[in-house]
DRENPA-281489 format. One line per 10 residues: number of its first residue (from 1); their letters; for each residue x, y, z of C-alpha. Coordinates in steps of 0.5 Angstrom, whole numbers, plus 500, padded with zeros to 3 digits. Example, Ala and Ser with C-alpha at 12.3 -4.5 7.8 and 13.67 -1.06 7.14 Angstrom:
DRENPA-281489
1 = as = 525/491/516; 527/498/514
end
This chain:
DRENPA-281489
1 = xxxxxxxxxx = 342/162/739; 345/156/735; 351/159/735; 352/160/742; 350/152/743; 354/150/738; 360/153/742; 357/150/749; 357/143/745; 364/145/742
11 = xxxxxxxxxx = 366/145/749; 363/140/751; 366/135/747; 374/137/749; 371/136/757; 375/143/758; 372/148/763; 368/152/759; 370/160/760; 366/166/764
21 = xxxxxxxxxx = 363/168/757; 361/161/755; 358/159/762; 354/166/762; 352/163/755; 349/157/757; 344/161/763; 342/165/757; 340/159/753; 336/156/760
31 = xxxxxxxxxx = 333/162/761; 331/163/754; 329/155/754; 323/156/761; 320/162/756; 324/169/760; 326/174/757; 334/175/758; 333/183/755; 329/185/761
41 = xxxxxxxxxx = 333/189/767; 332/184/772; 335/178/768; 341/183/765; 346/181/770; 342/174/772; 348/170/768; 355/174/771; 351/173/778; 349/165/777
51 = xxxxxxxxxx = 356/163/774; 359/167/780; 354/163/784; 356/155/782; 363/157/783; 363/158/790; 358/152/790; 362/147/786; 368/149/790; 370/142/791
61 = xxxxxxxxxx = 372/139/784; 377/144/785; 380/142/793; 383/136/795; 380/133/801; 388/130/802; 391/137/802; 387/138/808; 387/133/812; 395/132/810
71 = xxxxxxxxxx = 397/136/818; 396/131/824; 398/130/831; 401/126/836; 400/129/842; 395/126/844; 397/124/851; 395/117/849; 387/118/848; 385/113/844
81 = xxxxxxxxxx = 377/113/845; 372/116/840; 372/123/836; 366/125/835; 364/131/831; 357/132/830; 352/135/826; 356/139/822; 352/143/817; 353/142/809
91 = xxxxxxxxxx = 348/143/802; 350/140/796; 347/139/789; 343/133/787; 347/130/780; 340/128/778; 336/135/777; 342/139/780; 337/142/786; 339/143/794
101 = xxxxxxxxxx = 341/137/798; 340/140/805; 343/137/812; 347/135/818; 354/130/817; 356/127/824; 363/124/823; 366/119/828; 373/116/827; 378/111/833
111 = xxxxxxxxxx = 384/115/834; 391/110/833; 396/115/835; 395/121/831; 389/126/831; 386/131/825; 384/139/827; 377/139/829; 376/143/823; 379/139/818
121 = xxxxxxxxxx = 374/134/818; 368/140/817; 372/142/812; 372/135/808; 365/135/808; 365/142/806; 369/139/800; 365/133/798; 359/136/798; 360/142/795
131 = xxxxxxxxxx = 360/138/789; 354/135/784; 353/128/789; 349/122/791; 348/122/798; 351/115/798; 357/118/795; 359/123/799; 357/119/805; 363/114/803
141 = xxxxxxxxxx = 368/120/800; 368/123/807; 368/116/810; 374/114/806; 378/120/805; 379/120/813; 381/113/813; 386/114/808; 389/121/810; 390/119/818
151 = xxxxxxxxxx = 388/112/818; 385/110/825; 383/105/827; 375/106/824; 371/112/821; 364/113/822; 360/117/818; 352/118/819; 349/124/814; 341/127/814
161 = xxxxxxxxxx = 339/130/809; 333/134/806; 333/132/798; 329/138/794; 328/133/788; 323/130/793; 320/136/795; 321/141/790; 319/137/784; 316/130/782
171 = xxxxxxxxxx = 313/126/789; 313/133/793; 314/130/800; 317/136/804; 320/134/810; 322/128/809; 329/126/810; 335/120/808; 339/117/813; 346/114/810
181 = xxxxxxxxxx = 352/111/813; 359/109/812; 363/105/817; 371/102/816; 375/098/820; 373/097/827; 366/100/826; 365/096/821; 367/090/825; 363/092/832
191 = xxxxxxxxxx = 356/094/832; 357/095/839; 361/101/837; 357/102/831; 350/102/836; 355/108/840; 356/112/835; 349/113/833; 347/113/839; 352/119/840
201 = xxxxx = 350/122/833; 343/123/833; 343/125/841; 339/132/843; 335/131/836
end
């Protein structure tokens, strides 16, 4: 056992990603810390299964929104008013205690000449958020990313999220959510256009 924390510190140390084996390693050790057995049959392939997990849901460190908003275009036969898409779905992981951030992102942007594929702008929020985040964070990564990659006239991103270290632990408040924004240009200037995008956003709710 200490020589397997001893390995886990090493790695740590050097900040390089740990292996497959160390990162099994480090869910024996959680699983032995909260009093399990990791001998018995169910939990023998628990850490091989848990490893492979956080890998698909921390794929973002090792995806670049740019990559993925780099392709534009043009032909947009001089539309000029609001994109909107909105409610996307994501979950993430609070970087506090590490449990699920559950929720909808709307994110709205003023085109000035080119466009972004609709799906880029899911597969941005899929990148921030599959990652250890702060809501208020990702609400500006997003927000961020799209202003520098198409930069438009103004972005506006609206996110509502069920935080489980508040339903699951501590306070234990189910259902409650957190709404963040995050405005540029335009947006940030106007609130009328702010007041419209909500308005958009949060219709049907």
């Amino acid at each position: 056992m200490d020589a397997i924390v001893q390995k886990l510190a090493l790695s740590a140390k050097d900040n390089s990603r740990p292996t497959q084996e160390e990162a099994e390693d480090a869910v024996r050790v959680l699983l032995r810390w909260a009093g399990e057995d990791t001998s018995r049959e169910g939990l023998l392939d628990t850490p091989r299964r848990v490893a492979k997990a956080y890998r698909e849901l921390f794929s973002g460190y090792d995806q670049d929104a740019a990559d993925v908003l780099g392709r534009t275009f043009e032909e947009v036969a001089g539309y000029d008013d609001m994109v909107l898409v909105r409610n996307i779905p994501f979950h993430s992981h609070c970087e506090h205690h590490m449990v699920p951030i559950i929720g909808t992102a709307s994110v709205g942007y003023l085109p000035d000449g080119r466009v972004l594929g609709l799906s880029k702008i899911a597969r941005t929020v899929d990148i921030y958020a599959r990652r250890l985040q702060t809501q208020e964070s990702m609400t500006s990564q997003i927000a961020n990313a799209i202003q520098d990659a198409l930069d438009p006239k103004g972005v506006a991103v609206f996110v509502e999220a069920e935080h489980m270290c508040m339903s699951m632990r501590g306070i234990q408040k189910q259902g409650s959510t957190t709404l963040t924004t995050t405005f540029t240009g335009a947006f940030k200037e106007d609130a009328s256009l702010q007041a419209r995008f909500m308005t958009m956003a949060r219709s049907g709710k």
